[in-house]
OpenMM code with the backbone's topology and positions (N, CA, C; nanometers):
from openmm import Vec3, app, unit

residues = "UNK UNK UNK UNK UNK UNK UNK UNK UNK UNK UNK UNK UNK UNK UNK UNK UNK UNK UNK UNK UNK UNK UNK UNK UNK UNK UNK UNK UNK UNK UNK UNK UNK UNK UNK UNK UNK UNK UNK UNK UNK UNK UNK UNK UNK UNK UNK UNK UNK UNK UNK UNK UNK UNK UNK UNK UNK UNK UNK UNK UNK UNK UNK UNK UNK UNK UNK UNK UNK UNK UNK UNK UNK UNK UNK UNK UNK UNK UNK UNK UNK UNK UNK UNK UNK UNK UNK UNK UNK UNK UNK UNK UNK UNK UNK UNK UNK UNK UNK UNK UNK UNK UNK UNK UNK UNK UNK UNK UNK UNK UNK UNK UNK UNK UNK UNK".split()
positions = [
    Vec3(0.0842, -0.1172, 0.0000),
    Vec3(0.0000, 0.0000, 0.0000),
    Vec3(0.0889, 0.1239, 0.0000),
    Vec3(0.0472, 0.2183, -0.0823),
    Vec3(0.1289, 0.3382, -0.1069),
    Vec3(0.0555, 0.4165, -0.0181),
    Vec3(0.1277, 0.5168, 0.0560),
    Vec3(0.0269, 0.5992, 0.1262),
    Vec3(0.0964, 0.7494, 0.1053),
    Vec3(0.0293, 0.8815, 0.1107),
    Vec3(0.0787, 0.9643, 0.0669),
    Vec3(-0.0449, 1.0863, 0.1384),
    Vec3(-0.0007, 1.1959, 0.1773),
    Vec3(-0.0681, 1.3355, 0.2361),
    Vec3(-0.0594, 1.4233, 0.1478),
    Vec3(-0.2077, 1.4816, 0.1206),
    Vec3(-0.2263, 1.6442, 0.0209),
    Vec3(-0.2615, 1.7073, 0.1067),
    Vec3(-0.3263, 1.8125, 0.0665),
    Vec3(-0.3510, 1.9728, 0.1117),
    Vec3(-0.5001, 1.8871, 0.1815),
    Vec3(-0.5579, 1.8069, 0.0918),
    Vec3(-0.7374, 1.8002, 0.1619),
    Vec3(-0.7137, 1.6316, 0.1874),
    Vec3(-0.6001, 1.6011, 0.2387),
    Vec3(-0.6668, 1.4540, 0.2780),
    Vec3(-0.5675, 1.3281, 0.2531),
    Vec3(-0.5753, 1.2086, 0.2916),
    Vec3(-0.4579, 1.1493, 0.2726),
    Vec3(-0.5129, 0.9819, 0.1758),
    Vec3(-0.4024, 1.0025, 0.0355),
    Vec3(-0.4586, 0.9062, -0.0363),
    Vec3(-0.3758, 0.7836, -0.0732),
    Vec3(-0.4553, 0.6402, -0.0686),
    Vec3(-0.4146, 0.5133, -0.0369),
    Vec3(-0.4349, 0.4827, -0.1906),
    Vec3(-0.3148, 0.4285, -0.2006),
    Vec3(-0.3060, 0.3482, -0.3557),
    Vec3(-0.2786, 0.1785, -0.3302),
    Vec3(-0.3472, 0.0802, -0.3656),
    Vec3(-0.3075, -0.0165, -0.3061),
    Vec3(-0.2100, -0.0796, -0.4519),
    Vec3(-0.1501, -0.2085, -0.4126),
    Vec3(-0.1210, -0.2678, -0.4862),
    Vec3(-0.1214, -0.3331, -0.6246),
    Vec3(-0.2336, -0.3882, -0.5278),
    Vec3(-0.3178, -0.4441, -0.6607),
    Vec3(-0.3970, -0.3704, -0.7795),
    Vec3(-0.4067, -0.2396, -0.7187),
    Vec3(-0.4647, -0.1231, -0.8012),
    Vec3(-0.3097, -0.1190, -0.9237),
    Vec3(-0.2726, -0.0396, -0.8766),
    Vec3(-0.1081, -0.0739, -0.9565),
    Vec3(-0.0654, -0.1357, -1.0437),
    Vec3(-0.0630, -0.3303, -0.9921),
    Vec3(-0.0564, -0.4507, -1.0860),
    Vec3(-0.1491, -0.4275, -1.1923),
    Vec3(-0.2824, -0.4052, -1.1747),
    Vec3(-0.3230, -0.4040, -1.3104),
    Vec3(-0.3279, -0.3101, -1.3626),
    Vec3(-0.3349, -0.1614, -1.3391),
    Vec3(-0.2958, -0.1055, -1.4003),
    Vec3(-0.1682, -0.1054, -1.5159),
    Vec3(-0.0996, -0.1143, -1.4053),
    Vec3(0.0572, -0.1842, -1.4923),
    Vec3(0.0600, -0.3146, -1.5732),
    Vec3(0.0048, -0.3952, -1.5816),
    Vec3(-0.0522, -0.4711, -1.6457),
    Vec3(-0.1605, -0.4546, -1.7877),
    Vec3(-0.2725, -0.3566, -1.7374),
    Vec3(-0.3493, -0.3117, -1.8920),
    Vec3(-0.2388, -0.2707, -1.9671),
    Vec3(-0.1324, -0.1920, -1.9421),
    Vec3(-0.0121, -0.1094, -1.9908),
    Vec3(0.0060, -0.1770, -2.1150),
    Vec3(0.0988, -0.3251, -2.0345),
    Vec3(0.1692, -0.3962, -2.0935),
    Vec3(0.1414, -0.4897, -2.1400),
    Vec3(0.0124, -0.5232, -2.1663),
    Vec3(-0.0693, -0.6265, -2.2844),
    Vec3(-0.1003, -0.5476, -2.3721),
    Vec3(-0.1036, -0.3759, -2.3770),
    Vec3(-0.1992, -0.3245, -2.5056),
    Vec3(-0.0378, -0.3114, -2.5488),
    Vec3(0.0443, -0.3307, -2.5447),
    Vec3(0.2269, -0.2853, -2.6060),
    Vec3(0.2042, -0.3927, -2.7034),
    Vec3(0.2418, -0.3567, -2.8505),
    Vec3(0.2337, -0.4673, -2.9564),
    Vec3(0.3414, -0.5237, -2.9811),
    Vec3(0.3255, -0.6773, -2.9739),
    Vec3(0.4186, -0.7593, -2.9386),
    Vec3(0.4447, -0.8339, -2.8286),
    Vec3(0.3158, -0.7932, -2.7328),
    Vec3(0.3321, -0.8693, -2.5988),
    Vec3(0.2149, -0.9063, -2.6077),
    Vec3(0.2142, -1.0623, -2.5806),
    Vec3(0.1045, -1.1910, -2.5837),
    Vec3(0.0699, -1.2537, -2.4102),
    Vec3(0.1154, -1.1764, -2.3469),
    Vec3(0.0124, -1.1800, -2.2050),
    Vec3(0.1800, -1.1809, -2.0666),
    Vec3(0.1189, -1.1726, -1.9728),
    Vec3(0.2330, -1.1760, -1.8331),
    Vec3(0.2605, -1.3472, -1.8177),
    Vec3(0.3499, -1.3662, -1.7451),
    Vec3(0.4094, -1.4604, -1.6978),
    Vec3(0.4081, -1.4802, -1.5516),
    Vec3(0.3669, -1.5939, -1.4843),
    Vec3(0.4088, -1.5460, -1.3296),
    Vec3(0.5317, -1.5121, -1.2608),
    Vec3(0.5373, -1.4462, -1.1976),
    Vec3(0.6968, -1.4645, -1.1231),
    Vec3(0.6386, -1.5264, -0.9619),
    Vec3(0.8147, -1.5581, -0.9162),
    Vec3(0.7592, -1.6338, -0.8076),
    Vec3(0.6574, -1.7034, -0.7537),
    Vec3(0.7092, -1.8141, -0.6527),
    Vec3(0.6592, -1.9552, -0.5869),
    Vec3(0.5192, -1.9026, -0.5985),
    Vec3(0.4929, -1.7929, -0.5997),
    Vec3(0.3127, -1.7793, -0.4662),
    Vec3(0.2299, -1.7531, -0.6437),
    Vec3(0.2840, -1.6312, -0.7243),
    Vec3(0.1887, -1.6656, -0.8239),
    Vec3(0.1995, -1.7921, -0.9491),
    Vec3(0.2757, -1.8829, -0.9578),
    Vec3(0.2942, -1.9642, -1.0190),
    Vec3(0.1720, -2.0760, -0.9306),
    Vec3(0.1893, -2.0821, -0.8459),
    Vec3(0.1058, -2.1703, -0.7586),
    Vec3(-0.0564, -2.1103, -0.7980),
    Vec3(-0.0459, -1.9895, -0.8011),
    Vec3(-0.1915, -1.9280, -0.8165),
    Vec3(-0.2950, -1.9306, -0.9376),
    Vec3(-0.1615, -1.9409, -1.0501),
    Vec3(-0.1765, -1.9771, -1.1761),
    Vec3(-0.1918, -2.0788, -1.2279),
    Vec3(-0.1451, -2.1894, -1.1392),
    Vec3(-0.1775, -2.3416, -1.1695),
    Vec3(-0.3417, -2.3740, -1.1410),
    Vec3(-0.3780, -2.3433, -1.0415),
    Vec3(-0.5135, -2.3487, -0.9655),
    Vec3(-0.6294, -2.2514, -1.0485),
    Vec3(-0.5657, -2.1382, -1.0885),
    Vec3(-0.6869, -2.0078, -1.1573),
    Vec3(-0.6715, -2.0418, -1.3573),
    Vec3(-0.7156, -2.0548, -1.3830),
    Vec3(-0.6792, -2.0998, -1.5585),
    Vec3(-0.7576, -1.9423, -1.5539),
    Vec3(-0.8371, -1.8648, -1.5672),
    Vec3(-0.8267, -1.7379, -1.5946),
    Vec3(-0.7277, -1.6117, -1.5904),
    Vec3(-0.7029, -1.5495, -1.6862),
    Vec3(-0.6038, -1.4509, -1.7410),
    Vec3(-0.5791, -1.3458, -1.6549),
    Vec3(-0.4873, -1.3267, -1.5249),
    Vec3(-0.4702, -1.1872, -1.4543),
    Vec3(-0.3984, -1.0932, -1.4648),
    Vec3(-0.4331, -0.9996, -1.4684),
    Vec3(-0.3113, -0.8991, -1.5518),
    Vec3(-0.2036, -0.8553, -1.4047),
    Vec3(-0.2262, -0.8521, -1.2831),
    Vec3(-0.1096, -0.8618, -1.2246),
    Vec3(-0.0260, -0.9232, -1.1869),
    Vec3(-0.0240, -1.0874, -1.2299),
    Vec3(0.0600, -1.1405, -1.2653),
    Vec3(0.2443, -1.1000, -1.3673),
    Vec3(0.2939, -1.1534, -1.2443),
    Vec3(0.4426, -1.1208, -1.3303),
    Vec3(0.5035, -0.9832, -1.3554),
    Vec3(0.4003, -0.8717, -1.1931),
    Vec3(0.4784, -0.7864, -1.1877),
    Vec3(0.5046, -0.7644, -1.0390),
    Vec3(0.6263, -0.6735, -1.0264),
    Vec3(0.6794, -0.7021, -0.8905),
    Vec3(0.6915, -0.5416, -0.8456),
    Vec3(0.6233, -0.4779, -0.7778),
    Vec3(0.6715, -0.3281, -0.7276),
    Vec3(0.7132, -0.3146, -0.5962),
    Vec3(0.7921, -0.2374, -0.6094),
    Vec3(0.8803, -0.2083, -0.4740),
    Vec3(0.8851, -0.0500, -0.4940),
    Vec3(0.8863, 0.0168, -0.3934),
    Vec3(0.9235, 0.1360, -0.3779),
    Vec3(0.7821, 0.2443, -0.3132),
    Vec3(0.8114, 0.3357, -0.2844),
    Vec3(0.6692, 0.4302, -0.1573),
    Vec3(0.6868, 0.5281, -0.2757),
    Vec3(0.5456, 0.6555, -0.2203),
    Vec3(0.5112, 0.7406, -0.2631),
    Vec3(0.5793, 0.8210, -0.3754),
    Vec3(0.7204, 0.8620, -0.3558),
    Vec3(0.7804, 0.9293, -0.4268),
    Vec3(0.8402, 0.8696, -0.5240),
    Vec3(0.8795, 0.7323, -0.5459),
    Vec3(0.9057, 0.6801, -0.6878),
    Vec3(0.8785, 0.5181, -0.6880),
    Vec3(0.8277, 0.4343, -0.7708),
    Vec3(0.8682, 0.3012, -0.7675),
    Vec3(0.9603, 0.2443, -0.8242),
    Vec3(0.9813, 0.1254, -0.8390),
    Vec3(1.0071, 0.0328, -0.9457),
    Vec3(0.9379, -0.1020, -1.0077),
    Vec3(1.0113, -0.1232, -1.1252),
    Vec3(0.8590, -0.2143, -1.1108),
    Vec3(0.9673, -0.3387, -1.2673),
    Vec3(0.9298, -0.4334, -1.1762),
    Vec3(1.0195, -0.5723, -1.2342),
    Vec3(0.8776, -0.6248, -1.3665),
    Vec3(0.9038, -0.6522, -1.4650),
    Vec3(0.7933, -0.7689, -1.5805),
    Vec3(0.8380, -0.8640, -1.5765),
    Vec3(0.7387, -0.9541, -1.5806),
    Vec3(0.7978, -1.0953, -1.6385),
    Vec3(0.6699, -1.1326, -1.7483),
    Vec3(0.7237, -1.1094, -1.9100),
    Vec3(0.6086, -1.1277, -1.9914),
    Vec3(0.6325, -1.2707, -2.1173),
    Vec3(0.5810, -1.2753, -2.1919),
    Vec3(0.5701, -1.3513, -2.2753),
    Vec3(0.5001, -1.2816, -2.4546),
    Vec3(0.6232, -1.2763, -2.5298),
    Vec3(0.6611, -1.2193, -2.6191),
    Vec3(0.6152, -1.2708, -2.7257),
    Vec3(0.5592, -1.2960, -2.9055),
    Vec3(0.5192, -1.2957, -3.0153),
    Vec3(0.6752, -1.3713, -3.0881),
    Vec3(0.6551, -1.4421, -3.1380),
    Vec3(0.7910, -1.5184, -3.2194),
    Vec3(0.8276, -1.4139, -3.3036),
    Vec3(0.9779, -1.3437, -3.3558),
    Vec3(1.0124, -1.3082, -3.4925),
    Vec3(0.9885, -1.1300, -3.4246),
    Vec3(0.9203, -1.0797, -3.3035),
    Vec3(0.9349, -0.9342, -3.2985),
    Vec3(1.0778, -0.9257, -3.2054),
    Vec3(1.1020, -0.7391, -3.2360),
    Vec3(1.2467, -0.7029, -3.2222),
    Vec3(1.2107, -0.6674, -3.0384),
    Vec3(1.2564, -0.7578, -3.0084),
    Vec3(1.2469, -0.7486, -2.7742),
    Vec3(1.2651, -0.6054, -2.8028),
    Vec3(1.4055, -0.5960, -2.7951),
    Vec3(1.4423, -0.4526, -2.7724),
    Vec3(1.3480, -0.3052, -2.8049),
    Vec3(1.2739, -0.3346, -2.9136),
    Vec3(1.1669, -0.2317, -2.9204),
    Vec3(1.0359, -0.2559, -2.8354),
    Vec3(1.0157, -0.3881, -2.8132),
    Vec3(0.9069, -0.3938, -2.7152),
    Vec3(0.9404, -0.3680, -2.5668),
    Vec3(1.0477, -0.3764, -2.5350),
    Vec3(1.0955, -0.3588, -2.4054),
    Vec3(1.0697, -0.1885, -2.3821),
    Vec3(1.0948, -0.1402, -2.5411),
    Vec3(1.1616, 0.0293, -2.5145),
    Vec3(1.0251, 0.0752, -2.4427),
    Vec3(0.9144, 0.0141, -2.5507),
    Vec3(0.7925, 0.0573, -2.5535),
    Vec3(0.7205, 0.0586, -2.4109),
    Vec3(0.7418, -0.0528, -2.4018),
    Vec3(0.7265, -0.1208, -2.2113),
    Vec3(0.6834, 0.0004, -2.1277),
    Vec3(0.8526, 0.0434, -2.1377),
    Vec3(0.9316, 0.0705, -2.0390),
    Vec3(0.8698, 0.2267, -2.0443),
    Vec3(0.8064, 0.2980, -2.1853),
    Vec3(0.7277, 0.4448, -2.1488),
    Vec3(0.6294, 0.4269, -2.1185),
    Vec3(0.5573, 0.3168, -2.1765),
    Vec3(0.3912, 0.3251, -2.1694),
    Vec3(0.4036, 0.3074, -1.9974),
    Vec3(0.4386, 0.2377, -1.9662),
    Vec3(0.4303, 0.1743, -1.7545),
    Vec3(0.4901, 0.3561, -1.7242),
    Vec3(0.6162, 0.3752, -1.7275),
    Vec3(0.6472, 0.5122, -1.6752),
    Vec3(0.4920, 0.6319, -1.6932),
    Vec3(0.4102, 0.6435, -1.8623),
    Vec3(0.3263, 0.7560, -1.8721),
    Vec3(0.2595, 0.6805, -1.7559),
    Vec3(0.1818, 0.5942, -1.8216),
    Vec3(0.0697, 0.5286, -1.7320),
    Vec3(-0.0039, 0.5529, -1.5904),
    Vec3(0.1583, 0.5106, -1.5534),
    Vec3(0.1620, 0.5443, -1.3781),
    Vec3(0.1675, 0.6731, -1.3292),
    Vec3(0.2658, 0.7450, -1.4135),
    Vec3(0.2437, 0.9052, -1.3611),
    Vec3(0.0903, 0.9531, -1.4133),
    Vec3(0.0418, 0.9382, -1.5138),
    Vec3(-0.0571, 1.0166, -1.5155),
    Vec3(-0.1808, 0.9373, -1.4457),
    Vec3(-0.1970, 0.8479, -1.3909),
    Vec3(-0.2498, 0.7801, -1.3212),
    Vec3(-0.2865, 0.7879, -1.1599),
    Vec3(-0.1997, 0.7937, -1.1137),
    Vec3(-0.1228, 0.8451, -0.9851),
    Vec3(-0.0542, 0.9337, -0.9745),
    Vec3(0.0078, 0.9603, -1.0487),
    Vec3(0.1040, 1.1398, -1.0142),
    Vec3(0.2551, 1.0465, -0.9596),
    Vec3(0.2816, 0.9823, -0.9130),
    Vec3(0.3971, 0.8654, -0.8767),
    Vec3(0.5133, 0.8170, -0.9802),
    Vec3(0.6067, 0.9250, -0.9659),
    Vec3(0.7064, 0.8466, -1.0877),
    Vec3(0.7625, 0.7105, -1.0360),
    Vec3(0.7884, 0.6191, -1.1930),
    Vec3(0.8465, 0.5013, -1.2385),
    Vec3(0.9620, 0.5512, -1.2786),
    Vec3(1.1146, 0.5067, -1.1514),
    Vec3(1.2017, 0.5311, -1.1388),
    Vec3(1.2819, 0.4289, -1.2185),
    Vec3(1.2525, 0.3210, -1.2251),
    Vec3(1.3313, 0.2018, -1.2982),
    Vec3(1.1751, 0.0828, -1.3606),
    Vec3(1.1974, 0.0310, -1.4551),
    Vec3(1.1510, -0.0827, -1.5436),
    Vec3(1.2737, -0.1790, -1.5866),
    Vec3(1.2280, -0.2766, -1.5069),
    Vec3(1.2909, -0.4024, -1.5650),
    Vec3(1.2039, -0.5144, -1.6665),
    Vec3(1.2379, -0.5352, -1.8165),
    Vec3(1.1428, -0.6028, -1.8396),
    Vec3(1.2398, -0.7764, -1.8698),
    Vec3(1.1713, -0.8583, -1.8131),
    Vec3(1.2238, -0.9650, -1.8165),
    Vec3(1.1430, -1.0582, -1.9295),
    Vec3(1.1646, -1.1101, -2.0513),
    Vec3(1.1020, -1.2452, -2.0962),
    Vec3(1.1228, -1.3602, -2.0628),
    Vec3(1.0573, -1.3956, -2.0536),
    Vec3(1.0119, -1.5424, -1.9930),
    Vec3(0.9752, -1.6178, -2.0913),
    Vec3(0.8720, -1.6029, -2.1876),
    Vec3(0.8241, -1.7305, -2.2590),
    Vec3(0.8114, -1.6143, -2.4164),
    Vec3(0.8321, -1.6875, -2.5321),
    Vec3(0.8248, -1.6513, -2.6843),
    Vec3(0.7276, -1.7730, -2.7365),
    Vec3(0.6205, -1.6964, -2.7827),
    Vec3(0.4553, -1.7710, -2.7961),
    Vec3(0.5200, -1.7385, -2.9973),
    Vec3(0.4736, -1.8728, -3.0328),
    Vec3(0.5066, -1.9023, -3.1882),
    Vec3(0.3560, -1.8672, -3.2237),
] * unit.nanometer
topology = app.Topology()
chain = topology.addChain("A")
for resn in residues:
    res = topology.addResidue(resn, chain)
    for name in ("N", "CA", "C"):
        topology.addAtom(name, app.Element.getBySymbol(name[0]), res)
């Protein structure tokens, strides 16, 4: 939970608000064919849920004044990573700031799986 004080009041951003947000991001990026889980707890979650979650396979760390934020996605055979990564890596940065007002200090995008 992000927590943060204005002039009229004090506002809670949770997590999971976040994940998918950050998540719609990075499925509408062309060239990316859905998230991947990361770690023991959502791999386990993913075995059990056969429905599609978009905060899957992202990892944020960081409070009010900046995050970061780890991908783990699954990529289109034959496209150039490096431009989908670039792409990633603004759309999650606009996203979140204009979303929240909260800069995205670092993007890591990790592939995991290349869907033929």
């Amino acid at each position: 939970m992000i927590k943060y004080e204005t002039l009229t009041g004090t506002i809670n951003i949770s997590e999971d608000y976040l994940q998918k947000l950050i998540g719609q991001a990075v499925t509408s990026c062309y060239g990316v064919v859905g998230m991947v889980p990361s770690g023991s707890k959502q791999k386990l979650f993913s075995f059990f849920s056969k429905k599609e979650d978009l905060n899957k396979g992202i990892v944020i760390r960081g409070n009010a004044d900046k995050i970061s934020v780890d991908l783990h996605i699954m990529v289109s055979y034959g496209m150039n990573i490096n431009a989908i990564a670039q792409s990633i890596v603004h759309k999650v940065q606009y996203t979140v700031n204009e979303a929240t007002g909260i800069k995205v200090s670092k993007v890591v995008v990790k592939v995991d799986d290349i869907k033929e």
